[in-house]
C-alpha positions in Angstrom: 0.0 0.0 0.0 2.7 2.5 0.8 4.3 1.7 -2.7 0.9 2.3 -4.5 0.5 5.7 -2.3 3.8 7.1 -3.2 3.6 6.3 -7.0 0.3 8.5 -6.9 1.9 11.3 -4.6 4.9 11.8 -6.8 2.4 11.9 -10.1 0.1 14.6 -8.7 2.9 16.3 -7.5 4.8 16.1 -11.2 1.7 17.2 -13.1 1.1 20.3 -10.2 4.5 21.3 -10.8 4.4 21.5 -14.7 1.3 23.2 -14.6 3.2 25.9 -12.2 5.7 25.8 -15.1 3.6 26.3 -18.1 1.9 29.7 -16.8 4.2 31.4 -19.0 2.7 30.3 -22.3 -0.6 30.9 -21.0 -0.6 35.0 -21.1 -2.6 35.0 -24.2 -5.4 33.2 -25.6 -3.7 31.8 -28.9 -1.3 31.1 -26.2 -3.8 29.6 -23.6 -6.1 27.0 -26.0 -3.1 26.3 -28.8 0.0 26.8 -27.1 1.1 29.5 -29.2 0.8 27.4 -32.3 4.5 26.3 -32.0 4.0 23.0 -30.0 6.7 20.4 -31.6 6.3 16.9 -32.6 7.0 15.0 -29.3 4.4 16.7 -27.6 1.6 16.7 -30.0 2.0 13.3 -31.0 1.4 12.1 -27.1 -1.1 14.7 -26.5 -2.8 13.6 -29.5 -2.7 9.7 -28.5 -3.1 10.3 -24.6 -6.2 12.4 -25.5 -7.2 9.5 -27.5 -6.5 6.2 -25.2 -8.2 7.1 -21.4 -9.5 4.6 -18.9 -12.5 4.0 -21.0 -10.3 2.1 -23.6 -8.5 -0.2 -21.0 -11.1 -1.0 -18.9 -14.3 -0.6 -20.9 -13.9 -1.1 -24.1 -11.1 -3.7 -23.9 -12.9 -5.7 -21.2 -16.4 -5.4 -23.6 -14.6 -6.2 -27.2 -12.1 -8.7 -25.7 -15.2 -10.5 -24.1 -17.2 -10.4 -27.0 -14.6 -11.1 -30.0 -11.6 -12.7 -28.0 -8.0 -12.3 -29.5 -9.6 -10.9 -32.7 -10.4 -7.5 -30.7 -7.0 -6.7 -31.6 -8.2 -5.7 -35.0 -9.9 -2.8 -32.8 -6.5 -1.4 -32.0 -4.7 -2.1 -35.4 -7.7 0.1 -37.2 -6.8 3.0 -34.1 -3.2 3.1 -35.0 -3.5 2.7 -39.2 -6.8 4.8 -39.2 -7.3 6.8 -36.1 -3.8 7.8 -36.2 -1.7 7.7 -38.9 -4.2 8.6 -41.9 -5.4 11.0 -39.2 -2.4 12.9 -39.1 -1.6 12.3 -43.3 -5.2 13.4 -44.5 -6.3 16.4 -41.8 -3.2 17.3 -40.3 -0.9 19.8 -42.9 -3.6 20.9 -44.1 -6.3 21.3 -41.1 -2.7 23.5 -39.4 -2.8 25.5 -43.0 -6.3 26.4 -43.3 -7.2 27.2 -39.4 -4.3 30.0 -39.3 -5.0 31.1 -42.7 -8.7 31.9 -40.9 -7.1 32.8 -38.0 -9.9 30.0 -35.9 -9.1 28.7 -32.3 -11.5 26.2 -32.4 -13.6 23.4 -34.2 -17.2 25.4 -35.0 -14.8 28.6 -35.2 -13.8 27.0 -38.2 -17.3 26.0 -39.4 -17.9 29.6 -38.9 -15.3 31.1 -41.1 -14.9 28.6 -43.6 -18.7 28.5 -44.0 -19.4 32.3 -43.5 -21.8 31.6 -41.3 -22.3 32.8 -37.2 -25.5 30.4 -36.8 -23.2 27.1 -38.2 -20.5 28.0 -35.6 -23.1 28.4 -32.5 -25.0 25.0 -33.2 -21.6 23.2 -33.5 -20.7 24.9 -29.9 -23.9 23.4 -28.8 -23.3 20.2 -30.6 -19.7 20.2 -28.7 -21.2 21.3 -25.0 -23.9 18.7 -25.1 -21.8 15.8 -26.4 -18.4 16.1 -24.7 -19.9 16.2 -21.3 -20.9 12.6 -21.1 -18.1 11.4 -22.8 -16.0 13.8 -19.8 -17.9 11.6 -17.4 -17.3 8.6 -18.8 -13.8 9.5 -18.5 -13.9 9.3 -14.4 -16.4 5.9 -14.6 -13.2 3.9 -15.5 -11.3 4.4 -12.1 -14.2 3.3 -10.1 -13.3 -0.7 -9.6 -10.0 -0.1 -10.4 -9.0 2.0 -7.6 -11.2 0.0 -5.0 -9.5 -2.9 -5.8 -6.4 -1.2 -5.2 -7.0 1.1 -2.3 -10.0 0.3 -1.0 -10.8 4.1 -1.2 -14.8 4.8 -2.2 -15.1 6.2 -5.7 -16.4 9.9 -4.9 -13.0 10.6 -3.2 -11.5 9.3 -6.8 -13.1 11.4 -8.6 -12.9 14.8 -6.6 -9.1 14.2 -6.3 -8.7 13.3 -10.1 -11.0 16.3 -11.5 -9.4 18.8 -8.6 -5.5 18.2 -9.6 -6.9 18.6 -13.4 -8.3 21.9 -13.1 -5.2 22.9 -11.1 -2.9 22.2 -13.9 -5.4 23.2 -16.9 -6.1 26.6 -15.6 -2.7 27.7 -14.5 -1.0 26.6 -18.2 -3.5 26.1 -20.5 -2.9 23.8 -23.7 0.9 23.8 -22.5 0.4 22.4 -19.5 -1.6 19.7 -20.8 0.5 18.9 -23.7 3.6 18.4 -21.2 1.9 16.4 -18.9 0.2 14.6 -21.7 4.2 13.3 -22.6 4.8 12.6 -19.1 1.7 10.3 -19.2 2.2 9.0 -22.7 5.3 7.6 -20.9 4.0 6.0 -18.1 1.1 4.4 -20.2 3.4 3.3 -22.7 5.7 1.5 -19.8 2.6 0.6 -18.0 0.8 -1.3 -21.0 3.7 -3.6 -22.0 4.2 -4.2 -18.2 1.0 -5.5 -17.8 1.2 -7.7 -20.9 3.9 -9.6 -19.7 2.7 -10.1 -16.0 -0.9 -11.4 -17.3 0.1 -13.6 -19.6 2.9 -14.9 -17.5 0.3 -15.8 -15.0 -1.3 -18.3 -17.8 1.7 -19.8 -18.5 2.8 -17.7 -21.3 1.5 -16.7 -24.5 0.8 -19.9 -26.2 -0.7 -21.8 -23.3 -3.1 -18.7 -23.0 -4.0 -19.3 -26.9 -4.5 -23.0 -26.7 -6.9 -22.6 -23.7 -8.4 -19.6 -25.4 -9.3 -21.9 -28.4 -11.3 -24.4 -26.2 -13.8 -21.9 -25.3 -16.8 -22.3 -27.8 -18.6 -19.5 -28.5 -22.0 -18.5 -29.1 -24.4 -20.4 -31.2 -26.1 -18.2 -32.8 -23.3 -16.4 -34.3 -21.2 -19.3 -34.9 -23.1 -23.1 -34.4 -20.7 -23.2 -31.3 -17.5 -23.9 -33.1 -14.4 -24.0 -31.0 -11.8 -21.4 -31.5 -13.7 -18.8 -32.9 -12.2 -16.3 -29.7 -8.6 -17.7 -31.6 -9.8 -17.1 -35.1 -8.6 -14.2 -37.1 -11.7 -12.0 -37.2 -13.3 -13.7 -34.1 -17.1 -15.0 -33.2 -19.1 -11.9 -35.2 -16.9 -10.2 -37.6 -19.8 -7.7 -38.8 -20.1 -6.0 -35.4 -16.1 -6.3 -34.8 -15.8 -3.8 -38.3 -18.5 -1.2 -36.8 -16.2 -0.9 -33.6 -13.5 -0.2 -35.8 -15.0 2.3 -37.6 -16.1 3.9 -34.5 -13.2 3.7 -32.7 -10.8 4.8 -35.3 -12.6 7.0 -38.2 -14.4 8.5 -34.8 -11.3 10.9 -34.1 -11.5 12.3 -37.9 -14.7 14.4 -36.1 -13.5 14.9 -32.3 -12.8 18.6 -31.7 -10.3 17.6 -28.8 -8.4 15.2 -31.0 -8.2 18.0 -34.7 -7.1 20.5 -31.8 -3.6 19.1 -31.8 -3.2 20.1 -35.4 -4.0 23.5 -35.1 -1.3 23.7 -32.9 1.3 22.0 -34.0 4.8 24.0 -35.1 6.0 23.2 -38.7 6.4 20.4 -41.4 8.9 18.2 -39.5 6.9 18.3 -36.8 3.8 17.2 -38.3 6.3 14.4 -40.1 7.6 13.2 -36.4 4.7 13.6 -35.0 2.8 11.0 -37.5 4.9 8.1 -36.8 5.3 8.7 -33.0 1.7 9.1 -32.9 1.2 5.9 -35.0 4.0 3.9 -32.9 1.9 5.1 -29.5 -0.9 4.1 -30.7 -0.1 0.2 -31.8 1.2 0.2 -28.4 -1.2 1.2 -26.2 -4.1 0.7 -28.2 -2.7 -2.5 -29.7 -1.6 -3.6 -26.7 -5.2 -2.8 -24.3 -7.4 -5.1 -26.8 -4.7 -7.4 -26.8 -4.9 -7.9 -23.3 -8.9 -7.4 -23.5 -9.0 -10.8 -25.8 -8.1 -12.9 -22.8 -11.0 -11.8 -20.7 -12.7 -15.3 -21.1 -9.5 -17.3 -19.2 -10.7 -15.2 -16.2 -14.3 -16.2 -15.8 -15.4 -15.4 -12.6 -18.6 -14.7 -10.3 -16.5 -11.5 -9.6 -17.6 -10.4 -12.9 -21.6 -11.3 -13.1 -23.9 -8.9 -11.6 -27.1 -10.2 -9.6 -29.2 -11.5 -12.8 -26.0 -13.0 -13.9 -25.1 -10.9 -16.6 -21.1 -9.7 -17.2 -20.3 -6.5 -16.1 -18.0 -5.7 -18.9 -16.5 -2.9 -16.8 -15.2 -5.4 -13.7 -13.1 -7.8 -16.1 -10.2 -6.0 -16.8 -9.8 -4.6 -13.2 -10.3 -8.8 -11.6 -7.9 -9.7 -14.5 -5.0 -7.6 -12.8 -6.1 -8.4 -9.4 -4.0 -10.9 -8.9 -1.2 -9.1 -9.7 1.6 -8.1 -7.2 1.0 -4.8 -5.6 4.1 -3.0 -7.9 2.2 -4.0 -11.0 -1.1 -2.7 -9.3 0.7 0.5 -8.4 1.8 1.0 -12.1 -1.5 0.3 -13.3 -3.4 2.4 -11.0 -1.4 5.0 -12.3 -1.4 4.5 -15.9 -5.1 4.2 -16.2 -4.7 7.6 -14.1 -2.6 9.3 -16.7 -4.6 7.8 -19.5 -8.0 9.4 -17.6 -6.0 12.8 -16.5 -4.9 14.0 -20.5 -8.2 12.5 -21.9 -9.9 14.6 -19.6 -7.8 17.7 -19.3 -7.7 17.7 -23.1 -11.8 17.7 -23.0 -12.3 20.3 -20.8 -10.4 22.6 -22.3 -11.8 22.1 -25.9 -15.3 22.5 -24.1 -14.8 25.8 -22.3 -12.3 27.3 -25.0 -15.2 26.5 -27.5 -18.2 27.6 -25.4 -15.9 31.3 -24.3 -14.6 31.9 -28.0 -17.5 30.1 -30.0 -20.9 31.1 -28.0 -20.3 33.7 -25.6 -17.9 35.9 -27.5 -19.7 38.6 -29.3 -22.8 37.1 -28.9 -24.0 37.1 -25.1 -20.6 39.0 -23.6 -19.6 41.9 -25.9 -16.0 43.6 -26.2 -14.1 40.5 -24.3 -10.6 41.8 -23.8 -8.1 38.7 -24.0 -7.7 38.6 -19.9 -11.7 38.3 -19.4 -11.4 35.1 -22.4 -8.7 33.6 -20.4 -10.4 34.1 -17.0 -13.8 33.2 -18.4 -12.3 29.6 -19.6 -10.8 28.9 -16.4 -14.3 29.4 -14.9 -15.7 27.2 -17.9 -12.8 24.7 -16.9 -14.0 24.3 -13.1 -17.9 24.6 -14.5 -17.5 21.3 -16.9 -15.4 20.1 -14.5 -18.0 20.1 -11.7 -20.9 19.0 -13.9 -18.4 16.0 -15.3 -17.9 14.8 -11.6 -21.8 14.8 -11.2 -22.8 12.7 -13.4 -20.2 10.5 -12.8 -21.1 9.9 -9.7 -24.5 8.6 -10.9 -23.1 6.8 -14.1 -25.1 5.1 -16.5 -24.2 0.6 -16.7 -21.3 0.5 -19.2 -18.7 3.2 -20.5 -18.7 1.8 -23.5 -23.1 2.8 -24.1 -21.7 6.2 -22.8 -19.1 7.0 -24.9 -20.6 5.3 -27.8 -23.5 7.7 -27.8 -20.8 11.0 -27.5 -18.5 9.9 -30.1 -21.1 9.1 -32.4 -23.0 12.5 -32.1 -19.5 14.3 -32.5 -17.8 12.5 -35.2 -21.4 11.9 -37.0 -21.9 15.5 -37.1 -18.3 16.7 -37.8 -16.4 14.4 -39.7 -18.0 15.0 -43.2 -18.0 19.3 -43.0 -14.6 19.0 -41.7 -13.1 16.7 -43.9 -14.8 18.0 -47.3 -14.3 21.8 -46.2 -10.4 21.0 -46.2 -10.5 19.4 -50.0 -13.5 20.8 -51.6 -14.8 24.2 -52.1 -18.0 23.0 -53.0 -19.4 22.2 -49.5 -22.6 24.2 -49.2 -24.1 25.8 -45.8 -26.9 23.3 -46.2 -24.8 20.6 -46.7 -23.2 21.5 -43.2 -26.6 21.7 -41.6 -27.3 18.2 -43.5 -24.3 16.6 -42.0 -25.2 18.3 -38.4 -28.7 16.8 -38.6 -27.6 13.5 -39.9 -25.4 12.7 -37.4 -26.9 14.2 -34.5 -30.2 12.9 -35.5 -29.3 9.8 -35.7 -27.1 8.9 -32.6 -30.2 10.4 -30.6 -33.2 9.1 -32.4 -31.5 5.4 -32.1 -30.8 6.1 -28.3 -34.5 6.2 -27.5 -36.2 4.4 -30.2 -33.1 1.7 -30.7 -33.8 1.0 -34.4 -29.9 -0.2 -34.2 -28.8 -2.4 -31.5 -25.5 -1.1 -30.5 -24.4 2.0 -29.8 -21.1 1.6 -30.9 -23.0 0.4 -34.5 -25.1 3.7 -34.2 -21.5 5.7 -33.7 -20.4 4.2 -37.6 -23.8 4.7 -39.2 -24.0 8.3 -38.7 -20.4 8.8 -39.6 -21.4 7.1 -42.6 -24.8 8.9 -43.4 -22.5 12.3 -43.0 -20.2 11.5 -45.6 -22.9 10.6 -47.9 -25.5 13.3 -46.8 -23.0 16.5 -46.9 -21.4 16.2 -50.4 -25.1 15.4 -51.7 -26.8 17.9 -50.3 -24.2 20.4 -51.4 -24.2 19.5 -55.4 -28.2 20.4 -54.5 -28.0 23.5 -52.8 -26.5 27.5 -53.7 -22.7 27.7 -53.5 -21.2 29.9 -51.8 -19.6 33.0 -52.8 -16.6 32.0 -55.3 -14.2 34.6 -54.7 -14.1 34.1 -50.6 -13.7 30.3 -51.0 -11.2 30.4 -53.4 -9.4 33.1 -51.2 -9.7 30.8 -48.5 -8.3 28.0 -50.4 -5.1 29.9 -51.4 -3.3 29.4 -48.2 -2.5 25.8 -49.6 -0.9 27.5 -52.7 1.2 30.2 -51.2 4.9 29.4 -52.2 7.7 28.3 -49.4 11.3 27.7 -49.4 12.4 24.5 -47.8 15.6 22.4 -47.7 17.0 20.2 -50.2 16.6 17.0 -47.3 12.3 17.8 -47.1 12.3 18.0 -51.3 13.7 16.7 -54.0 12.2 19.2 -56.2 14.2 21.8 -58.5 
């Protein structure tokens, strides 16, 4: 116990102390949500996979997927890493850094707002963004709950209130800086932490092939597959269908995630965004990789632990029983990975929501003439605000993380993905194709949540990504253009000539 208590003193002390060190680049507002703009590759790339990998990835969805589709779940993490990152950072990233400083926009509907010409587009999207990253902030917290009574014995509400009061701390005194430091520091541990864990859990099955060939005596269900044996072994497990939809959500999700297209605004120069797409990538297939990994051996650790009263799995208690065995150093780093993974998700989502809801919705429209000090002060107030609202729900969560976060990414990315993406490439995105895509995948994430037309969340998540990318282009060959000369001077930021070194081009 003293080991486990000193790990988590020295980490709230370390992230305290960078945000105490990062108040210097947090005197502006460019300087307080982007970090000046001139954040280098090291930093966004583990801001950027931190903000993407919290406690609801190791210990809901890779308890959930690695029950449901065994060693196959690993597929969930490859997609993350080849999809979520990499073409992440090659499709949106030059050119999302190009475009938002050519309009001079902070934020995500700041950019619907200038690259669309249109105030009412950049308020519903702050709406869109306040309604929708609040669950998913919550969901954040809902993570640590078994894991830290198994470790400490210490009741969840005191988890929480410690976890959201050290964020705020560090968030308000230094801003996207501080997060984006701390963000490395926990990239780090979480990157230690996962392979760690790995080795112990398997070790404790004998090793990696006795896990497998006890894996493959588990039959699975009948109705998906007549029972066969080894389909938790087989290469795109019991129900491949369903497997593919958690991809898509999962990965193509963070195309659409204001908190996760943040990091490129941000970001410094070319060789940065260069570095930062394979370190992102390589974190990633790590962590990502190596959480569904780990989630695929759920079923060797059956257990009444992990049944609730009608005899149901709780998909949120397998990961935490799988490590309980473990010896307390192991628990120790654990406790504090998932905490680091939980920590930049949520710093990262917090800050997008009250920089968003400051610069976005109350700026010029509610609160008139906002000098940069009353911005910066009014964030920090929106930081402890989202912060407090976060920790109530929390402490009245809904059954799984997984339902929860489905339902938030879904709304986001369903809404966002297709007016961001086409507005990057193609000048022929219309208003009403925006307002399309909003509808879509808004619509369609709720509508299913109360009238469950699709079964799965998750399912719902990928299906109004989908409709977006088909609904916004449509819509927009249907509907009036907008004015040619402003679009096309907004699209000659990608044409404006630089000189670079002969080692970045081979070109004469």
């Amino acid at each position: 116990m003293e080991i486990k208590i000193a790990m988590l003193v020295i980490f709230f002390a370390v992230m305290v102390i960078v945000g105490v060190y990062a108040r210097r680049h947090a005197g502006s507002v460019d300087g307080f949500v982007l970090g000046g703009r001139s954040v280098g590759p090291w930093l966004t790339a583990f801001a950027y996979g931190t903000s993407y990998f919290s406690a609801v990835v190791f210990v809901g969805y890779a308890g959930q997927f690695g029950w449901k589709y065994g060693i196959a779940s690993t597929w969930i993490g490859i997609g993350n890493a080849v999809i979520g990152s990499l073409l992440a950072w090659v499709v949106l990233g030059r050119r999302t850094k190009i475009m938002t400083q050519h309009l001079g926009s902070k934020t995500m509907p700041d950019f619907f707002g200038e690259r669309y010409n249109s105030k009412a587009l950049k308020i519903a999207a702050s709406a869109i963004v306040f309604v929708f990253l609040i669950p998913y902030t919550a969901s954040v917290y809902n993570g640590l709950s078994r894991l830290f009574e198994m470790a400490f014995n210490i009741p969840y509400t005191w988890c929480v209130i410690a976890m959201a009061v050290f964020t705020a701390f560090y968030v308000i005194l230094g801003g996207y800086m501080a997060t984006a430091i701390n963000d490395f520091i926990q990239g780090i541990i979480m990157l230690i932490g996962i392979v760690a864990v790995i080795a112990a859990v398997l070790n404790g099955q004998g090793g990696f092939m006795n896990a497998v060939a006890e894996m493959a005596q588990i039959p699975s269900d009948a109705a998906v597959t007549q029972g066969q044996p080894g389909a938790f072994t087989s290469f795109f497990g019991p129900d491949p269908l369903n497997l593919l939809g958690v991809v898509i959500l999962t990965s193509l999700g963070t195309w659409g995630l204001p908190q996760m297209i943040g990091k490129f605004y941000a970001i410094r120069d070319e060789k940065s965004i260069n570095t930062g797409t394979v370190i992102s990538t390589l974190f990633a297939v790590v962590v990502s990789g190596g959480c569904y990994f780990l989630g695929g051996f759920a079923r060797l650790f059956d257990s009444p632990e992990i049944y609730d009263g009608t005899g149901a799995v709780v998909y949120d208690s397998i990961i935490p029983h799988m490590l309980s065995a473990l010896p307390d150093i192991l628990i120790g780093i654990v406790v504090v990975l998932v905490l680091s993974a939980s920590m930049s998700t949520l710093s990262s989502l917090v800050l997008t929501s009250s920089s968003t809801m400051t610069l976005d919705l109350l700026k010029d429209n509610i609160m008139k003439n906002m000098s940069e000090k009353k911005q910066i002060v009014t964030m920090q107030i929106l930081i402890v605000f989202f912060l407090v609202v976060s920790v109530v729900i929390a402490l009245d969560p809904p059954t799984f993380i997984a339902q929860l976060m489905g339902i938030s990414w879904g709304a986001l990315a369903g809404a966002f993905l297709a007016p961001f993406l086409y507005g990057l490439y193609w000048k022929g995105v219309t208003r009403a194709g925006v307002w399309a895509g909003f509808i879509a995948g808004v619509g369609l994430t709720v509508s299913n949540l109360f009238i469950g037309f699709i079964e799965s969340a998750i399912n719902a998540g990928a299906a109004a990504m989908a409709a977006g990318l088909i609904v916004v282009p449509v819509v927009s060959l249907l509907t009036p253009k907008l004015e040619k000369k402003r679009v096309d001077d907004i699209f000659t930021c990608y044409d404006e000539k630089v000189t670079i070194s002969r080692k970045r081009s081979l070109q004469e």
